[in-house]
C-alpha positions in Angstrom: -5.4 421.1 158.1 -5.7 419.2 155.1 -6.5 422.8 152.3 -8.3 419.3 149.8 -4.6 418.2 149.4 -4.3 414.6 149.0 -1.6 412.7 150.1 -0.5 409.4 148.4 -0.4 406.5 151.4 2.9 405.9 152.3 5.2 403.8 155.1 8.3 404.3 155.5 9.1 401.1 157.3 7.3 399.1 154.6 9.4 400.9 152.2 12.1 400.2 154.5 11.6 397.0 154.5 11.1 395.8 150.8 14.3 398.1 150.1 16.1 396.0 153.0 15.4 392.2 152.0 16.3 392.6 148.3 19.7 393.8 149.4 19.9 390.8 151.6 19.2 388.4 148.7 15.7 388.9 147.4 14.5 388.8 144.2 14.9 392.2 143.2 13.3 390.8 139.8 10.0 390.2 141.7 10.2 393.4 143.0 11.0 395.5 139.7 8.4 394.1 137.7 5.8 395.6 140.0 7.2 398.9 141.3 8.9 401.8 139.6 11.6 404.6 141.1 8.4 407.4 141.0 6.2 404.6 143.1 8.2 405.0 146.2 7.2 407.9 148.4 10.2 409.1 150.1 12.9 410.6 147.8 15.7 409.0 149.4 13.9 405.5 148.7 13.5 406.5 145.0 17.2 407.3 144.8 18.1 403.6 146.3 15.5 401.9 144.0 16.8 403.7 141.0 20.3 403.0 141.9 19.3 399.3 142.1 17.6 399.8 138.5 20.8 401.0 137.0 22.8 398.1 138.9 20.1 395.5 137.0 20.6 397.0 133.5 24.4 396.5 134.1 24.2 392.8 135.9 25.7 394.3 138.7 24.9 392.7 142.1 22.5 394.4 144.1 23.4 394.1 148.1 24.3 396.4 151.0 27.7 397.2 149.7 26.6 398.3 145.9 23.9 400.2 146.4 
């Protein structure tokens, strides 16, 4: 039972997914200049994406290993 309680849509594997590719060498760019941390659903994927943020505003590479 729902009580009127909306819930945002969500996937994790989408998330999963978009998360994944730019730390295999996507454009996180492309990426950043449509979504921000609080658009991500799960917190753990808001704590990756925001780590990637920070990495950006220091021209840090963003991959697997910095992140």
């Amino acid at each position: 039972m729902n009580h009127g309680l909306a819930v945002q849509p969500h996937d994790e594997a989408l998330e999963q997914a978009v998360l994944g590719a730019v730390m295999i060498g996507g454009s996180f760019d492309d990426v950043a200049e449509h979504l921000a941390a609080e658009d991500w659903y799960f917190q753990k994927h808001q704590a990756i994406y925001s780590a990637m943020l920070l990495l950006r505003r220091q021209s840090e590479a963003i991959d697997y290993l910095t992140v």
